[in-house]
VOPAZA-630185 format. One record per residue (C-alpha): x, y, z; residue number from 1. Coordinates in pm, 1 decimal. Layout:
! VOPAZA-630185
[[X,Y,Z],NUM]
...
! end
This chain:
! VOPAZA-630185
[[0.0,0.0,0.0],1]
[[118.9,342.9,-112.4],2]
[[95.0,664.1,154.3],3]
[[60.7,992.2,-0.5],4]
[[244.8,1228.5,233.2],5]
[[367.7,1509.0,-8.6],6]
[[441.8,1824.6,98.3],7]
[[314.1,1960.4,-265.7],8]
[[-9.0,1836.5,-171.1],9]
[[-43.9,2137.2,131.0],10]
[[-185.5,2484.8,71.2],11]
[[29.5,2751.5,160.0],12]
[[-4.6,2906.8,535.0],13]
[[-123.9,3254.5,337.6],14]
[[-372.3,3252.1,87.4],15]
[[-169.2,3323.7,-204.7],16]
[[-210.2,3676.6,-434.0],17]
[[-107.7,3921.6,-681.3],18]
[[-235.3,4229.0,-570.9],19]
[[-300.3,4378.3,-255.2],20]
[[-652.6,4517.0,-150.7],21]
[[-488.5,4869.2,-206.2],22]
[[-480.5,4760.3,-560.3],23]
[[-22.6,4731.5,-512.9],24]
[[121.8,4428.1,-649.2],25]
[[249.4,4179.7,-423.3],26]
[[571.1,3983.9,-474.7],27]
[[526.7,3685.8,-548.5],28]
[[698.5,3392.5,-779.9],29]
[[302.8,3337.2,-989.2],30]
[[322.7,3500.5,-1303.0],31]
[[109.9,3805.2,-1331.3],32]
[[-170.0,3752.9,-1602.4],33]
[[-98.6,3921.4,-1949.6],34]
[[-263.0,4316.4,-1926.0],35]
[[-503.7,4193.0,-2176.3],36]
[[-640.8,3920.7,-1963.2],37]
[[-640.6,4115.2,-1665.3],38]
[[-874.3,4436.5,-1853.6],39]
[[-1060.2,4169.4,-1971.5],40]
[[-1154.7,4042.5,-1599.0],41]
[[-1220.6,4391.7,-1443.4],42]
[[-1481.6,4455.8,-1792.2],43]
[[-1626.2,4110.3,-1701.1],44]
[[-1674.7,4220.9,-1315.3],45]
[[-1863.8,4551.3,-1401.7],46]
[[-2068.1,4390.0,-1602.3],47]
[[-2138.1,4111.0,-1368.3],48]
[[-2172.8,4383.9,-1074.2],49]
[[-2445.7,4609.1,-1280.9],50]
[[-2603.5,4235.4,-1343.2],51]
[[-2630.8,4084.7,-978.8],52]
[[-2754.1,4468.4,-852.4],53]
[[-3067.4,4496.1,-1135.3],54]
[[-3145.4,4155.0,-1070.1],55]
[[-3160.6,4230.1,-680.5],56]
[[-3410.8,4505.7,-783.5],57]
[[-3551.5,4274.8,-978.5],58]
[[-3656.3,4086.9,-710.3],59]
[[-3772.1,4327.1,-455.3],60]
[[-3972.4,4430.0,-789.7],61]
[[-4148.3,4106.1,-726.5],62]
[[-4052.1,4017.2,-1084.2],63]
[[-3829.1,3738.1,-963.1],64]
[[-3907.5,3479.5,-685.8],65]
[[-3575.2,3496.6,-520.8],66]
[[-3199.1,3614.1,-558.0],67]
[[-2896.7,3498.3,-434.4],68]
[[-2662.7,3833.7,-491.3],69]
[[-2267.5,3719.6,-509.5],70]
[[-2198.6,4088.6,-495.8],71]
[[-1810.8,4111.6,-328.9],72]
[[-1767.2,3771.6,-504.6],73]
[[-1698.8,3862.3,-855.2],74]
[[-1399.4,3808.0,-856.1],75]
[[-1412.6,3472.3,-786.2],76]
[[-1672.5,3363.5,-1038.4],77]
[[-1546.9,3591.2,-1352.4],78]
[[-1178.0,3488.0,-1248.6],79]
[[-1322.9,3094.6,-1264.7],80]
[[-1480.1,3094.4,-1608.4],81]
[[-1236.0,3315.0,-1745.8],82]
[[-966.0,3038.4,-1718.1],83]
[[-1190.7,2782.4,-1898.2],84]
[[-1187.2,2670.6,-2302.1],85]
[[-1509.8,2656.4,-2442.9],86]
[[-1485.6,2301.1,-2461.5],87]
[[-1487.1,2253.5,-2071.3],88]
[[-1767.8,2235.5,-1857.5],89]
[[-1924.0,2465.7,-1526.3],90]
[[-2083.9,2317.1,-1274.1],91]
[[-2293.3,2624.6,-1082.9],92]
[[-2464.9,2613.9,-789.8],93]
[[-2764.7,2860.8,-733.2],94]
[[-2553.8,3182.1,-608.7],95]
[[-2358.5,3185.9,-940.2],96]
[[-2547.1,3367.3,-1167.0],97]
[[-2297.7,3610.7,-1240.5],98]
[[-2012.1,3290.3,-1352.8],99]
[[-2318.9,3207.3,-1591.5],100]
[[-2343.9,3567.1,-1779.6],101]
[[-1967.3,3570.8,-1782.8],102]
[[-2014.0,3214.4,-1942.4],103]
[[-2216.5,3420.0,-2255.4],104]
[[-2561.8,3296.2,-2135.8],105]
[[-2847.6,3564.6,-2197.8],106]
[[-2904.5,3748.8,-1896.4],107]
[[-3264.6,3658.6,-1900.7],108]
[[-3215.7,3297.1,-1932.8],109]
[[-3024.2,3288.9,-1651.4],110]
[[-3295.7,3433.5,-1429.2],111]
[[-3579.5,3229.1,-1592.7],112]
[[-3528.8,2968.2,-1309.8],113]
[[-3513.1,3213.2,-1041.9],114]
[[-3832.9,3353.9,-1161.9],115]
[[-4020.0,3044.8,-1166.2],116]
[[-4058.7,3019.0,-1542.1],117]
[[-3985.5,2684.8,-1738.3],118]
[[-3710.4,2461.4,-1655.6],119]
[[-3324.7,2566.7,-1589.0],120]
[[-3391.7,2857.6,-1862.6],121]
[[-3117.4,2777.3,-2146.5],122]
[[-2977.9,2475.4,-2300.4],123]
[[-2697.0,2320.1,-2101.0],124]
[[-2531.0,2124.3,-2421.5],125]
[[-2545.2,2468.7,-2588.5],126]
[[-2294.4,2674.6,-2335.1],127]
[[-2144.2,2362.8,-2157.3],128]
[[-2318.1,2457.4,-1832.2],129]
[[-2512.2,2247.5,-1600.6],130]
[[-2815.5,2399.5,-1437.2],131]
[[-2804.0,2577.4,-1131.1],132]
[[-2771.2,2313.3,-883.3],133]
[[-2991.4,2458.0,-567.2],134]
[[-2938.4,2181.6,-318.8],135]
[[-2611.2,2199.7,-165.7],136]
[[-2307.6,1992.9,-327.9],137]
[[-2487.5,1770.8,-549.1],138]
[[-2331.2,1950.9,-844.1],139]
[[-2005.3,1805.6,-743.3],140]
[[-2092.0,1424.4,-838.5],141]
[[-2198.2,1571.2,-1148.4],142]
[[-1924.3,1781.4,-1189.1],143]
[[-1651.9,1389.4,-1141.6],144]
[[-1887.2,1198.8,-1323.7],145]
[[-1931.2,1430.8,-1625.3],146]
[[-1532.2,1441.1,-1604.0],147]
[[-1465.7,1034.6,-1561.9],148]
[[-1669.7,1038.4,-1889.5],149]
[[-1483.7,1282.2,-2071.4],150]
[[-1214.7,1105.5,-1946.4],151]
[[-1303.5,775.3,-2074.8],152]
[[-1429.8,901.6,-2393.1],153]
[[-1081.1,1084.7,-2465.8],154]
[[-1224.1,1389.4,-2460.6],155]
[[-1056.8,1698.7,-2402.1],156]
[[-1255.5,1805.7,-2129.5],157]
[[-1223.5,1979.2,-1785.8],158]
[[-1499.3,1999.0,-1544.1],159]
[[-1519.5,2288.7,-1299.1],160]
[[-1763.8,2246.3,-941.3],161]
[[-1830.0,2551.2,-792.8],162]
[[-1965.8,2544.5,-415.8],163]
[[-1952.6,2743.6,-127.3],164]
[[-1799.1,2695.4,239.5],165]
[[-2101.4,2516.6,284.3],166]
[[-2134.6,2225.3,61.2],167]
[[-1833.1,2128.2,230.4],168]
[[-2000.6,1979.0,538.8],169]
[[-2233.2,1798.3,260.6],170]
[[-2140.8,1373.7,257.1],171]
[[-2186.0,1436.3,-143.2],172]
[[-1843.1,1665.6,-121.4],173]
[[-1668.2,1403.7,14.0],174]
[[-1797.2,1157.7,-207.0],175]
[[-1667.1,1340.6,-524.1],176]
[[-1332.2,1500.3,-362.5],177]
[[-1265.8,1109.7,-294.5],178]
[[-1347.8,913.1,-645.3],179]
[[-1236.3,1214.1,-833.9],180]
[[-895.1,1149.2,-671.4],181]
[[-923.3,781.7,-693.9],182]
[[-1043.7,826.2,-1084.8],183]
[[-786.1,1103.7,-1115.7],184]
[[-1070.5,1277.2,-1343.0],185]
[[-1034.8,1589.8,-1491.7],186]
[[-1245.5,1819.5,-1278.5],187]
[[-1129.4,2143.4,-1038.0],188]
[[-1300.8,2209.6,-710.6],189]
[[-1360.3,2629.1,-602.8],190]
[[-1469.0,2678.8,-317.4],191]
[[-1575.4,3006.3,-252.2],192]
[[-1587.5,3034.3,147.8],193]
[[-1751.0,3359.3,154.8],194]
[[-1802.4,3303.3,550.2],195]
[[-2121.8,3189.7,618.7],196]
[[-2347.6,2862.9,503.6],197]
[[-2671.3,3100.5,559.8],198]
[[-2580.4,3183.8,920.5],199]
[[-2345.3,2969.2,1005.7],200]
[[-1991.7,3043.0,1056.4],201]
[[-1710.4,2846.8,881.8],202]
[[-1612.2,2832.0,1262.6],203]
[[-1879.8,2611.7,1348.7],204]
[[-1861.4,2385.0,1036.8],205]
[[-1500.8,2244.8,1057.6],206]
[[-1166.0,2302.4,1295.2],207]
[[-942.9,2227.7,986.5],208]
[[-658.3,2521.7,925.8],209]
[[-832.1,2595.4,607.3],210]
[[-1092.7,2403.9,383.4],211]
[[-776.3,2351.8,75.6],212]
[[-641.5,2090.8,368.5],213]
[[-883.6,1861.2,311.0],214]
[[-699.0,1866.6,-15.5],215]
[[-433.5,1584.6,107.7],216]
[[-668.5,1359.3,249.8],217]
[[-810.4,1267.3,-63.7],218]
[[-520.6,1274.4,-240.5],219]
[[-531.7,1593.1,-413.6],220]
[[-334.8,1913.9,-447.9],221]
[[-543.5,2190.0,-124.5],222]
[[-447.5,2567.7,-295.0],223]
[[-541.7,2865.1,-66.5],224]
[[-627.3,3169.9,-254.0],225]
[[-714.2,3513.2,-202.7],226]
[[-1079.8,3499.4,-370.3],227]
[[-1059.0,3865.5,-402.8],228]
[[-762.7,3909.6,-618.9],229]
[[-918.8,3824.4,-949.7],230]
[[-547.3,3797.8,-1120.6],231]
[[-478.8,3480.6,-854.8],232]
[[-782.3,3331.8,-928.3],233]
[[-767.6,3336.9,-1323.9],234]
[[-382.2,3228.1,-1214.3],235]
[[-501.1,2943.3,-964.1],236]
[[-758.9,2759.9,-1189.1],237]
[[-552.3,2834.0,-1502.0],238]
[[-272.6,2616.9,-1333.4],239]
[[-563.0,2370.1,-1241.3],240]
[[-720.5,2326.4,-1531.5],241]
[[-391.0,2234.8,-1752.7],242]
[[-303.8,2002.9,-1469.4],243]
[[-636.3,1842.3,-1495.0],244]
[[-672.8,1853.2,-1857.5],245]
[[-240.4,1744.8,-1910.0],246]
[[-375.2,1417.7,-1700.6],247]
[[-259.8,1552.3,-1353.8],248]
[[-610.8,1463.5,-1175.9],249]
[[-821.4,1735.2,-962.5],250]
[[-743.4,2031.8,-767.1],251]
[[-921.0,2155.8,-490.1],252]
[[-950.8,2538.3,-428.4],253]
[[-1060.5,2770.0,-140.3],254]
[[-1063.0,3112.2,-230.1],255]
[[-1122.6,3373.8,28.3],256]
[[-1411.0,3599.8,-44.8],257]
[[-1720.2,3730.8,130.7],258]
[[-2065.2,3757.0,31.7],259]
[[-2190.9,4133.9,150.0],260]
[[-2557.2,4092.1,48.0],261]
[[-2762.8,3892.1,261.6],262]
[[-2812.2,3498.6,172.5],263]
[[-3114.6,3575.4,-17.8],264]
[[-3396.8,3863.9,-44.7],265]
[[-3588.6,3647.9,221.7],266]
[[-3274.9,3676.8,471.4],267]
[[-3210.8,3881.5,761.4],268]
[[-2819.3,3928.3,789.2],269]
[[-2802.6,4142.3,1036.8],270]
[[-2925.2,3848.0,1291.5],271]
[[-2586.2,3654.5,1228.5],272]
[[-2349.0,3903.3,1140.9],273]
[[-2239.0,4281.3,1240.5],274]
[[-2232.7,4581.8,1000.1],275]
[[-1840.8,4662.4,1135.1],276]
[[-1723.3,4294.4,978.5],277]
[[-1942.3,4367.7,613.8],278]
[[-1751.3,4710.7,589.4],279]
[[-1435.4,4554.1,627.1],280]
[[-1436.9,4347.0,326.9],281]
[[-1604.2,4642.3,145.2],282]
[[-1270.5,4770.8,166.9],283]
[[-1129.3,4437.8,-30.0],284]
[[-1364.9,4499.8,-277.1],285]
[[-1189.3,4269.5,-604.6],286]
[[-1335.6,4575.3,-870.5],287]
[[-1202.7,4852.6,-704.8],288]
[[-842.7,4629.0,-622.0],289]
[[-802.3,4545.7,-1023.9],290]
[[-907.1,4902.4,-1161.6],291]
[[-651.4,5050.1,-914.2],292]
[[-366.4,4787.2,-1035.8],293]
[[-461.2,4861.4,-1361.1],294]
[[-482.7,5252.2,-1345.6],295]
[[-154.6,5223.1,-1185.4],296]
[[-42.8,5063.1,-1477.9],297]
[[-136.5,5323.9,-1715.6],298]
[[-332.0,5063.7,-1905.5],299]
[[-709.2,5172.3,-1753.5],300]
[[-830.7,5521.4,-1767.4],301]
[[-1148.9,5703.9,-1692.7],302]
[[-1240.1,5673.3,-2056.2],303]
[[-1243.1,5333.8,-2053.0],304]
[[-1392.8,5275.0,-1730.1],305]
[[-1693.5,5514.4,-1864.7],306]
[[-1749.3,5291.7,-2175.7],307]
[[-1759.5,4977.3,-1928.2],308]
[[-2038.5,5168.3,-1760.8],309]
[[-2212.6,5280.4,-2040.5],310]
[[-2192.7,4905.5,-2128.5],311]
[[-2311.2,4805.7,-1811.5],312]
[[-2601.5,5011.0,-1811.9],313]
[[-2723.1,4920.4,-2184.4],314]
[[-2740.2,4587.4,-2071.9],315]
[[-2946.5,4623.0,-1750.9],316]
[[-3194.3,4829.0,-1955.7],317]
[[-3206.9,4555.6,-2161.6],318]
[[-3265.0,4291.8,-1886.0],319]
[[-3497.4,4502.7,-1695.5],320]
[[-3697.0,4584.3,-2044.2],321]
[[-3707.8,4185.9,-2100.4],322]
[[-3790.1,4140.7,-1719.5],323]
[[-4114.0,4371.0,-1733.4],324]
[[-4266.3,4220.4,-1985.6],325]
[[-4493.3,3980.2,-1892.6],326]
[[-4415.8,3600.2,-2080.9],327]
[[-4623.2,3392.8,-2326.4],328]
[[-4663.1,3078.3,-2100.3],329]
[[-4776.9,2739.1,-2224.0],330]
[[-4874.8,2559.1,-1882.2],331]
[[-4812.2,2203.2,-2142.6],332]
[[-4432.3,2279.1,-2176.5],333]
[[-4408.3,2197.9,-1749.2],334]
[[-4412.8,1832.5,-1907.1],335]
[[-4190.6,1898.7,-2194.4],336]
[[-3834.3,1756.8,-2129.5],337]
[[-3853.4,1568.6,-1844.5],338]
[[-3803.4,1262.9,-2001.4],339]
[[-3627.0,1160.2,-2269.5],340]
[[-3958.9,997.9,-2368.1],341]
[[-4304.2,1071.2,-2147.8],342]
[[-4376.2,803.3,-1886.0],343]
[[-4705.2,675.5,-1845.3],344]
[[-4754.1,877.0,-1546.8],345]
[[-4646.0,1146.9,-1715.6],346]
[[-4887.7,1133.3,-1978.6],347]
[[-5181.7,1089.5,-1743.5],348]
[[-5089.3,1423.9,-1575.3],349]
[[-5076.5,1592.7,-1895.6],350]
[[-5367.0,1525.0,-1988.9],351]
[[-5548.0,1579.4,-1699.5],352]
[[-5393.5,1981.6,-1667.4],353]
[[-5533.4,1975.2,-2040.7],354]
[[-5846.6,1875.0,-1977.0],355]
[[-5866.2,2105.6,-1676.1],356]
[[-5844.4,2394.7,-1904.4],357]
[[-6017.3,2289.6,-2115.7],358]
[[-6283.4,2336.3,-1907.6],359]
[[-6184.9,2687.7,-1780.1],360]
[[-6180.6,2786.4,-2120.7],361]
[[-6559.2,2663.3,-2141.1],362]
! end
């Protein structure tokens, strides 16, 4: 019997970064992103900001059912699909709308689930993007066995799990951290521990130094990240990704961030938390950090950052425009797709909603 005990397995004792919150670069032996890539990630965070805000607006609109805001985790989620190829495939939970616009789904598509209108809202084979996975950490078998496929297939093909601090006290996390090692499949593990699993403190889910320890005990390289530095993520899962995809097995990652909106619209934050420990990571804000690094730079400039806006705003009109307007619902399509082909029990149900308005209609 073979014991893994290798010391490349352990996070570092920091979370590792680029750049300071005071936007300064840090020194460090990772390779700083290519200035193209990085004004590409602070564009892809505005937009993603002006995105998670009208859709929180949405909501207290009463035009959406509920909204998990990831505002103060942009970084995280933009710096994530950013590193992928087309070809690879996310695995979101339901607080990651803003990985999924970033991924070039429609805006309103990726809200048609959270407004309780038809299905997941766009076509998973189309953007390589599994729905929203709402109960915690079930994306994650998904996420190995969609990889073990690929794997098998000889397919090209990286899977990425996204979950928060959370899912980690699910069984279903260990389950996939375990046979992805044991498969050595393709697939990268970000956590984003934004603090809290609702209300409860990462303090009273595990006594481990950090979540990327858990890393070794599978098998599997633990990397500690600032989740907040959007250059060390796009770094971190661009290092995890090749290794996955060059046949190194899985990764997992736990990137520091913090989630400043309350769990959801029906959520009371204040209950759980203080207003003194959300306005310190206000001050870590990942936008402001990048635009400052980049301004710095000489390679961002109010210009640009007012065409970003413009941008931005253009497409919330748009979303908000799309939002108002009230759908063209066929209650028949609830049964459409939920089999590859209609059970009997199926059928029967169908045709008893049918028949129901039939009569309404009479």
């Amino acid at each position: 019997m073979t014991v893994v005990n290798s010391p490349t397995l352990l996070p570092t004792g920091v979370p590792r970064s680029l750049i300071d919150p005071d936007g300064r670069p840090r020194p460090s032996s990772d390779q700083f992103p290519a200035d193209s890539v990085l004004l590409d990630l602070h564009r892809r965070m505005v937009l993603g900001r002006r995105f998670d805000t009208q859709a929180t607006a949405l909501t207290k609109q009463g035009r959406l059912a509920v909204y998990p805001s990831a505002r103060g985790q942009e970084a995280c989620q933009v710096g994530a699909v950013a590193a992928m190829a087309d070809r690879d495939w996310l695995f979101p939970t339901y607080r990651d709308s803003m990985a999924l616009v970033s991924r070039g789904i429609h805006a309103v598509e990726v809200l048609t689930l959270l407004r309780g209108d038809w299905h997941c809202g766009y076509d998973p084979y189309l953007h390589r993007t599994a729905t929203q996975c709402t109960p915690l950490a079930t994306n994650t078998l998904h996420a190995v066995g969609l990889a073990h496929a690929a794997k098998l297939s000889g397919e090209d093909t990286v899977a990425v799990a996204l979950l928060g601090d959370g899912a980690t006290s699910e069984g279903d996390t260990h389950e996939a951290l375990n046979i992805a090692a044991v498969w050595q499949a393709p697939v990268v593990f970000l956590v984003q521990n934004n603090g809290y699993a609702i209300s409860v403190p990462l303090s009273k889910q595990t006594r481990a130094d950090s979540l990327a320890h858990k890393g070794i005990g599978y098998g599997m390289p633990g990397v500690l990240i600032d989740g907040n530095d959007a250059a060390m993520v796009h770094v971190a899962m661009t290092e995890a990704i090749e290794r996955a995809r060059g046949g190194g097995g899985p990764t997992l990652i736990e990137a520091l961030t913090y989630r400043i909106e309350a769990h959801t619209n029906a959520d009371d934050a204040t209950r759980y938390r203080q207003q003194s420990e959300v306005t310190e990571w206000l001050a870590r804000d990942p936008i402001a950090r990048l635009e400052t690094y980049l301004r710095g730079k000489g390679i961002l400039d109010d210009e640009a950052m007012a065409e970003m806006a413009a941008e931005a705003e253009a497409k919330a009109a748009q979303l908000r425009a799309a939002m108002n307007a009230q759908p063209d619902l066929d209650p028949a399509e609830l049964f459409s797709h939920v089999y590859a082909e209609p059970t009997a029990a199926l059928r029967v149900q169908a045709q008893a909603l049918a028949d129901e308005l039939s009569l309404d209609a009479s």
